[in-house]
Each structure stands twice: as structure tokens, then as C-alpha cells.
N, C-alpha and C positions, 0 to 999 in steps of 0.2 A: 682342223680337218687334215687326215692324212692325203697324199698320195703316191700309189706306190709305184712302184717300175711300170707296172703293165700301163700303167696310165699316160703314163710321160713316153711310153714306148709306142701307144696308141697315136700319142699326139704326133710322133716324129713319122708316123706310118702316114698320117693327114697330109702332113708337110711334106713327107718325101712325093706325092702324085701332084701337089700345087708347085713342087717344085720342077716336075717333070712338062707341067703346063706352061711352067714361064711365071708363076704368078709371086712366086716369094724368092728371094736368096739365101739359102742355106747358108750361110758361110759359119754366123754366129754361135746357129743350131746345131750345125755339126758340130764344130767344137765343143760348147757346152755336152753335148750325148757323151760325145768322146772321152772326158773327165767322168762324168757317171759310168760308164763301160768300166772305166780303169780303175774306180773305187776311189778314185782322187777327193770327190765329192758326193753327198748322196743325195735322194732325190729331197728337193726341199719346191714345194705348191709357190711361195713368197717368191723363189731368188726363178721360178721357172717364169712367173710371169713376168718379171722385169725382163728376162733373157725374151719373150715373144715380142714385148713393145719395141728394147732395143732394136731386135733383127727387121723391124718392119722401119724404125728411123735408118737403119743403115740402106734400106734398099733403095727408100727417099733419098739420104745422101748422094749413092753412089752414082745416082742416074741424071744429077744435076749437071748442067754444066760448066763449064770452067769459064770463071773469071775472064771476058773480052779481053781485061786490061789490068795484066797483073802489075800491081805497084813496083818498081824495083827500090830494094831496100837500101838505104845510106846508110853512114856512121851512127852511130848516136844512140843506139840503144835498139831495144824491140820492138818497142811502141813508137817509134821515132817514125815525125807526118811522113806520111807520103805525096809529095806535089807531083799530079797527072793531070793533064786537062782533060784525058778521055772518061768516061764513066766505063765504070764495071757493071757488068750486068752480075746481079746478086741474085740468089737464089730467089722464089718462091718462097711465099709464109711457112715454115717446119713448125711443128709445137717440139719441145725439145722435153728435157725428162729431171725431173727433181729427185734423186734418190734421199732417202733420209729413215732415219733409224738407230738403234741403239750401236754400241763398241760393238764389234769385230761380227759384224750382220753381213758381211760379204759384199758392201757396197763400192769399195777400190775395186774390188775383183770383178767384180760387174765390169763397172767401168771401164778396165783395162782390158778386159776381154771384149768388150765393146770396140773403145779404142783400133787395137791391133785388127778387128775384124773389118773395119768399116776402110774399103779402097778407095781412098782417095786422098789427094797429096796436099788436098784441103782442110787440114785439121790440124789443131792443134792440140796439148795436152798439158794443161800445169795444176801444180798443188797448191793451193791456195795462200802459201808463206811465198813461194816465186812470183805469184803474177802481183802479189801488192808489190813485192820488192823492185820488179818492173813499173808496175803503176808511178809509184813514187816516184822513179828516175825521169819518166814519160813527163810526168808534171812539171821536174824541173827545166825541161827542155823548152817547155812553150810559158818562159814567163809573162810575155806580153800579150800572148793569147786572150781574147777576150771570152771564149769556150773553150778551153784544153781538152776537156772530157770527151766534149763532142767531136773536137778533132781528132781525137787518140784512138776513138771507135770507127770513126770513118777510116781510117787508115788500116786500121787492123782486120776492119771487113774486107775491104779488096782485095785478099786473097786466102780471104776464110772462110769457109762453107761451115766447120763442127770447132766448136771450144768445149773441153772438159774442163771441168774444174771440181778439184777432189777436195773435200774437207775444209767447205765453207762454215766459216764462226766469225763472229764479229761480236767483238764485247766494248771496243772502244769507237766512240760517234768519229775520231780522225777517219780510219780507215771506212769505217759507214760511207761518209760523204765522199770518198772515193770509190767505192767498187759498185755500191747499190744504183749510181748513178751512170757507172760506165758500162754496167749488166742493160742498162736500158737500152740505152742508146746503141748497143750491138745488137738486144734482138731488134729494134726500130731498123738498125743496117741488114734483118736478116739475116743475122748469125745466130745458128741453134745453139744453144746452150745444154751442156747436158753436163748436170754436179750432184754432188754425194752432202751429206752433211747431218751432225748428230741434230739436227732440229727441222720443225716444220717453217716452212717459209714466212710465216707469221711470227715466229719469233727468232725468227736468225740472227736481229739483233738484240743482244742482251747486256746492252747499256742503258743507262738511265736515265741519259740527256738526250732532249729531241726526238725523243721515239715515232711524236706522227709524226717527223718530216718525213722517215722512212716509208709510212704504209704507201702512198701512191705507188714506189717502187716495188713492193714485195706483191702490191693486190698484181702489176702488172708482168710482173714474174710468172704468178702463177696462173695469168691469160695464156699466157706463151711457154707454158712448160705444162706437162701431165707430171702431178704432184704426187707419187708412190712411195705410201710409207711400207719399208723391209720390216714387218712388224712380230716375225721371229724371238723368242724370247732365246736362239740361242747365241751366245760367243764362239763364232768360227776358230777363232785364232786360239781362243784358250783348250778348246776340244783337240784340237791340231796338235796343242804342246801337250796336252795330257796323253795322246796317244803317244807321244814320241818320248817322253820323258817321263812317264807317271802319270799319279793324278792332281801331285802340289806343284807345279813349275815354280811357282812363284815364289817359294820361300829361299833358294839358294841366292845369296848375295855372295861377292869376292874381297878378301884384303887383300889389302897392301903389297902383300908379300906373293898371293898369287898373280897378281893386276900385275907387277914386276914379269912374273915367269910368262904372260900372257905378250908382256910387249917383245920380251927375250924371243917366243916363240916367231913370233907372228912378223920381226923389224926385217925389214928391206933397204939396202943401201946403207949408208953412213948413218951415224947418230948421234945427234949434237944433245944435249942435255944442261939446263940450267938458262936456256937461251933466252931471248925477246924478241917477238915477232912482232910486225907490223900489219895489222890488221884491219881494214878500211880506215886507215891511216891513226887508228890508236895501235899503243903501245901495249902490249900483250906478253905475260910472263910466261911461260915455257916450260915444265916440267924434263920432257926427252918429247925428239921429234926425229923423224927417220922418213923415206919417197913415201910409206906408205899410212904412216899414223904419225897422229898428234898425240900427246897426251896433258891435262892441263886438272890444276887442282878446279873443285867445284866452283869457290867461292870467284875465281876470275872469268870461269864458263858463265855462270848466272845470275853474280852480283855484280855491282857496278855498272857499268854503261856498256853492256851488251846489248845487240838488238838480234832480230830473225838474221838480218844480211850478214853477220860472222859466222852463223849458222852454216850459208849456207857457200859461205866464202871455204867453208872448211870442207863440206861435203865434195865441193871442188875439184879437192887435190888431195883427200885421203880416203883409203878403202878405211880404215878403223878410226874411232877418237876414243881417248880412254882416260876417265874421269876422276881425281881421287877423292875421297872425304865426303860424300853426297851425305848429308846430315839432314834428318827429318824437319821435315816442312809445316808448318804451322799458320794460322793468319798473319802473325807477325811477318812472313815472309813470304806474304804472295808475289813481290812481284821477280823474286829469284825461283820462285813455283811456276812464275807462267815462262820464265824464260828457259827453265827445264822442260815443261811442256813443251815449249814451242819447238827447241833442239830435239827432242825425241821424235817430234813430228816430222822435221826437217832428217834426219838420219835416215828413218824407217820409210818415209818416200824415196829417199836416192839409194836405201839396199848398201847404208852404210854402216858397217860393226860398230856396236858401241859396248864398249866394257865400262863398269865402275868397281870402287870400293867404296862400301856405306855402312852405318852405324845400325841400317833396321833394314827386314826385309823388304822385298818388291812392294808388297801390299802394305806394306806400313811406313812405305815414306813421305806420304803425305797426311795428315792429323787434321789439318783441317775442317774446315764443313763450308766455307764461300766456295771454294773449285771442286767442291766433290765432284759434279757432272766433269768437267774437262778432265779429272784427275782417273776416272772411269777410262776413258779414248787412251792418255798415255801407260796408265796400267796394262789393257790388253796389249799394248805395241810392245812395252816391255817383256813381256813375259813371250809375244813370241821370240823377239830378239835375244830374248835370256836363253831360253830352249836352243834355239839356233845355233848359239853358242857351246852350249855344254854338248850339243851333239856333233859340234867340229871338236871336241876334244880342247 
């Protein structure tokens, strides 16, 4: 089904007279028209109706009120308990919003245009590599807890009304039996949940161990969330790069020699070269590093004992990271494939540059067939990030 301007132009005429009544909050609306006006975006039936349910969670939001007794936060991390003897008064039941859908369906974008729209100083907003990497600290903090999960939520509730959470996947049962069970117990605290993610709630885990321990959590997910699949057959992000660059983004890769003139370009401050960094207290080799980039051969980015938290240790404290020698991925090397996935995921949420040199192009660095689905999510990111690049010059 198409539809076209008049129709979406119709509907904001609806909205603009319930707006004049008190009955809805433009905030969302507007903006979304505003990007259609400007040719930013065009009209799409799928990403309009996610934009009505949003706008109507934000208005719930925004009218609740504040936390009696907000926690004051200690040392100790994010998740770290809160001790208050007073009770917080937590919202009213919200159903929160499951987006889910194929690569580059416009579901960050949602989001964060959600996000930024919804007023209130209740909200939070992380990508699904931070909040484990939180999680995990969280746990170590309450070793003698006889609940840590349920303590970690109660704490994170008293002064949260909305948590986003962008690009939910779960392939390993560790992290399973962390997030599926601390998803609970926040909406149970009355925290809306509102997350993106390339799968239906039914199978978000896609591990092979314990599967039904999970279902009690996902059937309760989806009590407490409106499950909206973005069922678009298109790729935002690669339509984006074809207008801006063509219609092949994807084939330019950089050597060695260029990846050189890129760091030449791009360095800020001094530049040490050949160093070793210390990096959640491993040792870490060093290609050249300068205030504003790192740059590091593949094999020390994705082989070895890397996790998401270097990732994101790196995002940190550089605008760029630049890669050398990215050599085609195969099953023999899934797990330097997911830790490439995982770092391109971690970049491209923090709008951080990422250069390489590699032996094949974009679209043929992974050979595989076990991560084809994951390997789909980092292609689109790459290729916008590829684009992005070639159009700074």
C-alpha cells in the first residue's frame, strides 16, 4: 500500500485541530512533517505509523509525574543500589513499543527522534553493547546479594520513567540470563521500555541452550510492550549512500597507503607510533595514535581477547579508529567476525569514524553462511559509514 503526501498531510490537518483541543502533543509530529517538508525523508505508511504510537507514548510520558524520591546516585557505577527508605512513586502501567525489522528500516531513527522528543528528565537511552557492559559491572558490585537483578532494577526505576534500548540480540545464554530477566523486573518497576531490534520477540534469543527458560520473559515482554514489525522491504541507509555517492557504495575499500594519508589528514596533536596501550588493563599494540584517533592492525582489534568494553573504551576518547589488514571472514573465524560486528556496532552508535584497509570489498568480507543475518546489520552500517567518508573527502 502506498501513501502519498495528501494523505499524511491530511492526517497532520486531523492532528493539528486535536492539537488545538489539548488532546495530543505535537512535538514528535511536527518534527517528523518537518523532515518530509524538507525532502530529508519520504513519506513511508510503516515508519508513519510507529511515528503516531510513539507521539501518543510521549504524551503519557510527559504528564507523569516525578519520582516523590529521587535516589541520589553513589560511586560505583550506573546500576549501582540505591539505599532510600522513602518509596518513589512510579508511574502508572505504559505498554512500551518493540520496534523490529530488517537492516537500515529506520528503527534507530525512530527511536532517537522519539527519544530527543519526549520532555522529560526521566529517560534514559543506551545501545544495547553499553547497557550489558553496565549490567555486568552492576553484578559485580552486589556479590553477596541474594537478588542482584531485582535489586539493579529497583534502583534504576527510581528515577526512570522511559529506557530505550537500540539493537537488542542475544545469541549467547550469559548475557540471556542477564538482560531478559532485568527487562522484567523494570517493566514489573514500571519502567516503559521502548527498543529496536533485527528479530521478533520470540526469537531474540538465538542461542541453543535453555531456550524455554527464556519464553516466560519474552511472552511478558510482549504483555507490556506493542510488538510493531517495520516491515518495509527498504534499506534506508544504503538508498541514503546511493544518493550521495552512486549506486555501488559498497565496493570502494582503502590500502594501506591511503589509510596512511587518511590518518596524515585527519591526526590532531602529537603522534606516538609503534606504542602499547593499556587497555582494560590488557596490553594492546599500537600502530600510530594521536588526541583524536587510534589506529590498530585487525588481528589485535578482533582476534584474541577482545570484548565489546575495548570497544567501547575506544569510542571514549577517539573521534576516528583506523584498521589495517581486515582479511575475509569465513566460519573458521566467527569469533573475530562477531567481534568486528560488535566494534562496528559500537562506532556507528557513538558517530564514531571508522577507516580500514582490507583484501576484499565491503560486501565480500564476510564468506560465511552461520552470521549471514548479523553480517546483513554491519554491512548496512558500513556502507553508510563508507559513504560518509568518501564524502568528507
Amino acid at each position: 500500500m502506498q501513501v502519498h503526501n495528501v494523505d499524511i498531510l491530511a492526517y497532520f490537518l486531523v492532528s493539528a485541530v486535536q492539537k488545538e483541543m489539548g488532546l495530543i502533543n505535537m512535538n514528535l509530529l511536527e518534527k517528523y512533517q518537518q523532515k518530509l517538508n524538507s525532502g530529508e525523508i519520504t513519506a513511508d505508511p510503516v515508519q508513519l505509523k510507529a511515528v503516531i504510537q510513539l507521539n501518543q507514548l510521549s504524551v503519557a510520558l510527559e504528564n507523569l509525574p516525578a519520582p516523590s524520591a529521587p535516589a541520589t546516585k553513589k560511586s560505583g557505577g550506573f546500576f549501582s543500589f540505591f539505599k532510600n527508605d522513602e518509596v518513589a512513586v512510579f508511574p502508572p502501567s505504559l505498554k512500551g513499543l518493540y520496534l523490529w525489522g530488517g537492516v537500515g528500516r529506520g528503527k534507530t531513527w525512530l527511536m532517537d527522534l522519539f527519544f530527543e522528543s519526549v520532555e522529560t528528565p526521566y529517560k534514559k537511552r543506551f545501545h544495547f553493547h553499553h547497557f550489558m557492559e553496565m549490567l555486568h559491572k552492576a553484578i559485580k558490585q552486589h556479590p553477596d546479594q541474594e537478588a542482584p537483578l531485582q535489586a539493579i532494577a529497583e534502583a534504576f526505576a527510581q528515577d526512570t520513567h522511559l529506557l530505550c534500548l537500540d539493537e537488542l540480540h542475544l545469541t549467547e545464554v550469559a548475557n540471556a540470563r542477564l538482560l531478559l530477566p532485568v527487562l522484567d523486573h523494570l517493566m514489573r518497576n514500571n519502567v516503559v521500555l521502548v527498543s529496536t531490534s533485527n528479530r521478533h520477540p520470540d526469537e531474540l534469543y538465538q542461542g541453543s541452550l535453555k531456550r524455554d527458560m527464556f519464553v516466560p520473559y519474552t511472552d511478558y515482554m510482549q504483555q507490556q510492550m506493542q510488538v510493531m514489525h517495520l516491515d518495509t522491504e527498504l534499506d534506508y541507509r544504503t538508498i541514503q549512500a546511493e544518493r550521495d555517492y552512486g549506486e555501488n557504495p559498497q565496493l570502494g575499500t582503502l590500502d594501506e597507503i591511503q589509510l596512511a594519508a587518511c590518518f596524515d589528514e585527519l591526526q590532531q596533536g602529537d603522534v606516538a607510533q609503534d606504542v602499547v596501550f593499556t587497555i582494560n588493563h590488557r596490553q594492546v599494540p599500537v600502530r600510530r595514535a594521536c588526541d583524536n584517533i587510534i589506529w590498530l592492525e585487525f588481528s589485535v582489534a578482533c582476534e584474541g581477547t577482545r570484548t565489546t568494553s575495548d570497544y567501547i573504551w575506544m569510542t571514549d576518547r577517539y573521534e576516528v579508529v583506523m584498521l589495517s589488514n581486515v582479511h575475509v571472514l569465513t566460519e573458521e573465524d566467527e569469533p573475530a567476525a562477531r567481534r568486528f560486528f560488535n566494534m562496528v556496532d559500537e562506532l556507528y552508535d557513538r558517530k564514531v569514524r571508522l577507516y580500514f584497509s582490507a583484501e576484499a570489498t565491503l560486501d565480500q568480507l564476510y564468506q560465511g553462511k552461520r552470521l549471514t543475518f548479523a553480517f546483513k546489520r554491519t554491512l548496512s552500517r558500513l556502507i553508510a559509514m563508507h559513504t560518509a567518508n568518501r564524502l568528507d573527502g
